[in-house]
N, C-alpha and C positions, 0 to 999 in steps of 0.2 A: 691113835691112828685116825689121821681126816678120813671123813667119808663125804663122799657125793654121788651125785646122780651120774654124771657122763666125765672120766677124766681123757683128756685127747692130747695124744705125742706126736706132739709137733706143732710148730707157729707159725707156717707157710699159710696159703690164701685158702685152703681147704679146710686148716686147722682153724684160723681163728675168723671165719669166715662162720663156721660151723659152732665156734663157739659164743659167739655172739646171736647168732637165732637160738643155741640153748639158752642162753641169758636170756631174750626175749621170750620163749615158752617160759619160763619160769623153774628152769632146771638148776640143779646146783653144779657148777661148772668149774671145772681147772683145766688149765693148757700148761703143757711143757718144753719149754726150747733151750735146748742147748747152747745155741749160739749164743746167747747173753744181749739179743734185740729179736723181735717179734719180724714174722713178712718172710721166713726163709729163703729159699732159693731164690724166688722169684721178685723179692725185694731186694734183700741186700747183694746180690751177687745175678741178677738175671736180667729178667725184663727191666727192671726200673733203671738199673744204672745203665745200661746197653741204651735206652731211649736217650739217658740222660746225654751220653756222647752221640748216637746218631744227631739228634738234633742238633748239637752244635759243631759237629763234624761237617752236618748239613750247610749251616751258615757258612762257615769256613771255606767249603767248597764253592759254594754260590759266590763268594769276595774273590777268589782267585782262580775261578775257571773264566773268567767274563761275563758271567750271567749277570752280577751287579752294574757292569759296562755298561752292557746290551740294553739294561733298564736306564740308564745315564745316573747310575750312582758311582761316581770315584772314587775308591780305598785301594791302600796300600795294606792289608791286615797283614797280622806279624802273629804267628802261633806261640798261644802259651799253657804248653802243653799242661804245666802243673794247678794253673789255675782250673781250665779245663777237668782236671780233676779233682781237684777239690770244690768246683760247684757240684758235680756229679757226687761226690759224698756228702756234701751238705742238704741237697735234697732228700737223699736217700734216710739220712738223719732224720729230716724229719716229715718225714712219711712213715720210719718205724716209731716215732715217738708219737702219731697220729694212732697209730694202730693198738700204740699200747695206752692210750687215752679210752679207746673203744671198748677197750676191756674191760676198765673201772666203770665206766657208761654203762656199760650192761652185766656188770656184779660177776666179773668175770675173772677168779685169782689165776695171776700169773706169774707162775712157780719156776725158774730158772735154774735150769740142770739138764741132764742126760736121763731119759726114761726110757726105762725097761718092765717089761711083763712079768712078774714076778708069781705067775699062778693064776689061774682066776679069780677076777674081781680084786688083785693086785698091783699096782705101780712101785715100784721103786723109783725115788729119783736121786740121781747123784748130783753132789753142787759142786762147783766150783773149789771149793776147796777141799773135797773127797768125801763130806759128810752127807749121808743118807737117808731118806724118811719115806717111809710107806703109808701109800694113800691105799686108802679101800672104796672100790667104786663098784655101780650096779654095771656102769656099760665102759667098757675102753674103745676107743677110736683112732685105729693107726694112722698118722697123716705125716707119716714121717718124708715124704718126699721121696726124691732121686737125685742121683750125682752122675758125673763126666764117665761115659762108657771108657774105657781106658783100649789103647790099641795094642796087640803084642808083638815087640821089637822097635817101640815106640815109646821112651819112657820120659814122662813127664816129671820135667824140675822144678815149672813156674819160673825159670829165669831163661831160657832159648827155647826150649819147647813146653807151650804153653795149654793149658785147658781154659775153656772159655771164664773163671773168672781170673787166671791171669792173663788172658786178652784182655782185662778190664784195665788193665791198671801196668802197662808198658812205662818203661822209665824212658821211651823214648820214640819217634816215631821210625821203625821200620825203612832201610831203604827196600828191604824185598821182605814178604811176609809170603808162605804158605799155608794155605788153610786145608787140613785134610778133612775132605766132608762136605758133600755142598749140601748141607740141610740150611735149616732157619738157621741157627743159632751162628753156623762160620761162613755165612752169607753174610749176614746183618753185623758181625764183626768184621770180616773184612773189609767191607763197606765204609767201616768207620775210617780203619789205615788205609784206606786209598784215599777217600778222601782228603787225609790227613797227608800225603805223599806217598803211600808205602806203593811198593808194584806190587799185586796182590794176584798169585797163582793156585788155583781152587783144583786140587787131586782128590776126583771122586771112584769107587769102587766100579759104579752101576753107568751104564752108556748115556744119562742123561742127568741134569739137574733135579732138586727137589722130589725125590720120589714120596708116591702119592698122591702128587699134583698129579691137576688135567695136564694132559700129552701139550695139549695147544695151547695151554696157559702157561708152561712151561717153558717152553720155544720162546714165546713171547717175551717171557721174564729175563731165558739168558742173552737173545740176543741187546736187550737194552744191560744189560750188564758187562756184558764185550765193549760194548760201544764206550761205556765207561772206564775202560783199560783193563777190566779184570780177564786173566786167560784161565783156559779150563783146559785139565787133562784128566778125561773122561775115560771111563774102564780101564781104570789103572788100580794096579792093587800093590799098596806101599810095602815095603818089604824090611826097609827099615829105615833109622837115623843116630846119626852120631854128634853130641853136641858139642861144641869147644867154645871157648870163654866167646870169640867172637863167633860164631854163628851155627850153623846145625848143615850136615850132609844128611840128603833126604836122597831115599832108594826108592825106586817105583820099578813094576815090570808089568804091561799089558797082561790084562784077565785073560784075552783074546790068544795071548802067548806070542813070546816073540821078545828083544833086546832089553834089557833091562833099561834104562837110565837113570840119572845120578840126577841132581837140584841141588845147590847152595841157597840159601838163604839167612836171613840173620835169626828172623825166628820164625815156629812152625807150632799153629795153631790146630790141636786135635781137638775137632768136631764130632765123631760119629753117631752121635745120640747119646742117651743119656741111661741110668739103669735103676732100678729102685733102691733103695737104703734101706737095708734091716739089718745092721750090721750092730750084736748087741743087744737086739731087743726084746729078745726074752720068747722068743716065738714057739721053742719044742718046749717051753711051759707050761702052754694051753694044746701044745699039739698041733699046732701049727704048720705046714710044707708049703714054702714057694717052690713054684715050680722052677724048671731049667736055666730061665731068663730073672731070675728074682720075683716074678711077680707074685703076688697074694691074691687068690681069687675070691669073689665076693659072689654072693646072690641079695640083688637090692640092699647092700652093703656090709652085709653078713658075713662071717669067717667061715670058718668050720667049728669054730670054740663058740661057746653059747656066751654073750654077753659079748662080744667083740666084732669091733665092724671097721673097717676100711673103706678109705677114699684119698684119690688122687692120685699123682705121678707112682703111688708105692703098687697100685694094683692097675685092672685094665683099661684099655681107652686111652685115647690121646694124650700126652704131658703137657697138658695146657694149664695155667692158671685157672683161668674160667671154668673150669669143666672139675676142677678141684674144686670152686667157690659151689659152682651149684650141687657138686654130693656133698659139703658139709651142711649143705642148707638144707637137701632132703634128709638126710642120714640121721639127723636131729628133728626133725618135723615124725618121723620112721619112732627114734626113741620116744618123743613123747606122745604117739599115740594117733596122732596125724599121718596124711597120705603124704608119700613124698615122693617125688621123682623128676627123672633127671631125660631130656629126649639128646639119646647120643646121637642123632642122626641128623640133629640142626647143632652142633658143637663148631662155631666158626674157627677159620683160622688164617693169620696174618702175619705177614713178613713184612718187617718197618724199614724195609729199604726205602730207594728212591727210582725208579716208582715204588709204590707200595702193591704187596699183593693180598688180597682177600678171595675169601674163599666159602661154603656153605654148602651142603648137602651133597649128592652123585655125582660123580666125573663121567665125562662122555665113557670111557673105558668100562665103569664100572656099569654104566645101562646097556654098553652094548653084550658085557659079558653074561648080565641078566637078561638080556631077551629083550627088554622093556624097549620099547619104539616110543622115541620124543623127537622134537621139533627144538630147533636151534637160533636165536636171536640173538646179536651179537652188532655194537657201535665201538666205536671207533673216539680214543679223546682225541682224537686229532679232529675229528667234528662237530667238538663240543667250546661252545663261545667261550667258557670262564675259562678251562685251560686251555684254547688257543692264545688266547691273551693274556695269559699268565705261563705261556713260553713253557706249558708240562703237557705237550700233547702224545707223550707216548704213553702205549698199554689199551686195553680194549676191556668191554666188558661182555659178558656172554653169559644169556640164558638160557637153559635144557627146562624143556617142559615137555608134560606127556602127550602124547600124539594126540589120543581121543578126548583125556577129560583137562587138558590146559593145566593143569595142576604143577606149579614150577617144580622141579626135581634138583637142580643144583646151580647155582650160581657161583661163577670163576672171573674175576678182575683183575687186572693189571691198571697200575696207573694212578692218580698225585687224588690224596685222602679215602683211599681204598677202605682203608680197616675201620675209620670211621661211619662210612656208607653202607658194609655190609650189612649193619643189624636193621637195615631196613626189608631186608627178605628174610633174613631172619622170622623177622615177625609174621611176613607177609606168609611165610614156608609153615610157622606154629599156627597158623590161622587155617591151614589146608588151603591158603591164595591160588589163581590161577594168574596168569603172565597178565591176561586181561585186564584186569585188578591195577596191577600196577602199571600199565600202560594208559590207563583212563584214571589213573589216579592223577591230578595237577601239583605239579614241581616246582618251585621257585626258578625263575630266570632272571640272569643267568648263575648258576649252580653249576657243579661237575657231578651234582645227584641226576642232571635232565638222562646224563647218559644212562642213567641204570633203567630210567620211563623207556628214551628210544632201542634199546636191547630187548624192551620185552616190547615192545613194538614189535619190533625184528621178527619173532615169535610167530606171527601172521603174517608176514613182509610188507606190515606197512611203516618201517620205519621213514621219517618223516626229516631229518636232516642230514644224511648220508648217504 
């Protein structure tokens, strides 16, 4: 029977993110993934290949809306859809063959199968071809991820109604797509088939886009997303769908109450979020209870079973990668002895559309519902030099800072390299900064970063180019 020090189920970016600073502390480490390649969700079937097509859906768009015109470059592009695809798996390839580089780099066995709890201080793993072996470990670490919330009356085949990784991977492009859900995930997909031709109709539950967003970052975001052909039917609760070889009947009836209506479409992409994965894993063997929602509650990564700890999309907090990376990085700093911790209250977030939206600490919503009195700063890329002359002047940026002590409280963006920009309040936000700070801080000109100085300008009202 192997023994180690910490064995962790699952290869997603919390898993082997986590396993890899064990490797660095000097722990004895194994990781588990069933997939049969390393990176889960978020590699092989999420964020990476989703960029993979935004970006060249991107291009795409730029060649055949006239923005290449507009710059005086002439093409005729001709879509091909399957190469398109098979660049997007060939990265993907090898970014998990990168990751499983990382693992032998830092003495990290990586063991391919299905892992289950089998007791405390037990793993089973199943392999591939149904043969079994039990590890014995001092600490287990559940990083099993999350999967597609499934909707009911709505049943998903992967060939007309789709979940976001058969959005990935269409055999064809869409004359009509619906997306049910306007969160990240069937925003930034849609995006991609519009781009690409589709007419892309967004059926959400709730009166508005993105919930969780700022109210006015919001607005912001869908009206430049109208503007780009997508329609939205807001407070509508789907009722059901019928799929036939060519295309899916989609039911919708106002929450609000009132007429049903019907949609044709060829295919219909359910969004609604996503939900943890414990299916299998041995959980009432340590005693284990997710609650209602699936989720597995932790205290600074802890279970309720002694020796067992979780992190990621399988327990609480945001489904972000990021925020999976940094608890497997505390949660092992935690096993070997080290302080570790994780600040959920600067956990960014970012939508890779076009614009792009970023995001960083309190919504106007959430201080006013606190009590908390702040000061508002807020530019415009429309009056910023690099993106007026690079033709991306839409989206804004806005600062909340606190009334008395200047101390930034949340930062909300719209608009062209957002998600790359926000870790600069980031930092500015883990420092306890104040708008100040970064409005006397000097910016490269011209940059699309000046806009994030003149917002916190704003702060004061001396913003200085708007």
């Amino acid at each position: 029977m192997a023994q180690y020090d910490v064995v962790i189920i699952g290869g997603g970016p919390g898993g082997y993110n986590g396993a890899i600073r064990a490797g660095q502390l000097g722990l004895k480490v194994a990781i588990i993934e069933g997939r049969g390649k390393l990176g889960g969700t978020c590699l092989n079937v999420g964020c990476m290949p989703s960029k993979a097509l935004l970006h060249a859906s991107e291009l795409y768009d730029a060649a055949t809306n006239g923005e290449f015109a507009k710059l005086g470059i002439e093409v005729k592009p001709k879509l091909n859809l399957p190469q398109m695809m098979a660049q997007k798996a060939d990265s993907v390839e090898a970014l998990t063959k990168g990751v499983e580089f990382l693992m032998k780099k830092n003495k990290v066995e990586y063991i391919k199968g299905w892992g289950r709890i089998a007791g405390p201080g037990k793993v089973v793993v199943k392999a591939e071809d149904g043969s079994e072996t039990t590890l014995e470990t001092q600490n287990i670490v559940i990083a099993t991820g999350s999967e597609p919330t499934p909707l009911p009356g709505v049943t998903v085949d992967n060939k007309r109604i789709v979940d976001s990784t058969g959005a990935l991977s269409l055999p064809e492009v869409p004359k009509s797509l619906v997306v049910i859900g306007a969160g990240v995930i069937g925003l930034e997909l849609g995006s991609v088939w519009r781009r690409l031709g589709a007419e892309v109709t967004v059926v959400e539950y709730l009166d508005r886009i993105c919930p969780g967003l700022d109210d006015d970052t919001a607005k912001v975001f869908q009206r430049s997303l109208t503007k780009q052909g997508f329609k939205f039917q807001l407070g509508a609760k789907v009722t059901g769908a019928k799929a036939s070889a060519k295309g899916v009947e989609l039911s919708f009836e106002p929450v609000a109450g009132g007429a049903a209506q019907t949609i044709s479409a060829d295919y219909v992409l359910v969004a609604i979020g996503r939900r943890p994965f414990t299916e299998g894993l041995g959980l009432e063997t340590v005693g284990i209870v997710p609650d209602k929602r699936g989720v597995i509650a932790n205290d600074h990564f802890k279970t309720t079973a002694p020796g067992v700890w979780v992190i990621g999309d399988v327990t609480s907090g945001p489904m972000l990668a990021h925020k999976a990376e940094d608890e497997g990085v505390a949660c092992m700093e935690l096993i070997a002895g080290k302080a570790g911790h994780v600040n959920y209250d600067l956990i960014p977030g970012v939508i890779y559309t076009k614009p792009e939206v970023a995001t960083v600490g309190k919504t106007e919503e959430e201080l006013k519902a606190a009590g908390i009195a702040y000061k508002v700063g807020k530019f415009p890329f429309t009056a910023n030099s690099r993106a007026k002359i690079n033709h991306e002047g839409e989206g804004q940026v806005k600062v909340l800072a606190d009334a008395a002590t200047d101390r930034i409280l949340g930062v909300h963006m719209v608009g062209p390299n957002v998600g790359d920009m926000i870790g600069e309040f980031c930092v500015a936000m883990e420092f306890g900064g104040a708008s100040e700070d970064v409005a006397r801080t000097c910016h490269p000109h011209p940059t699309r970063s000046e806009a994030l100085r003149q917002a916190a300008m704003g702060v004061e009202g001396w913003t200085m180019q708007a």
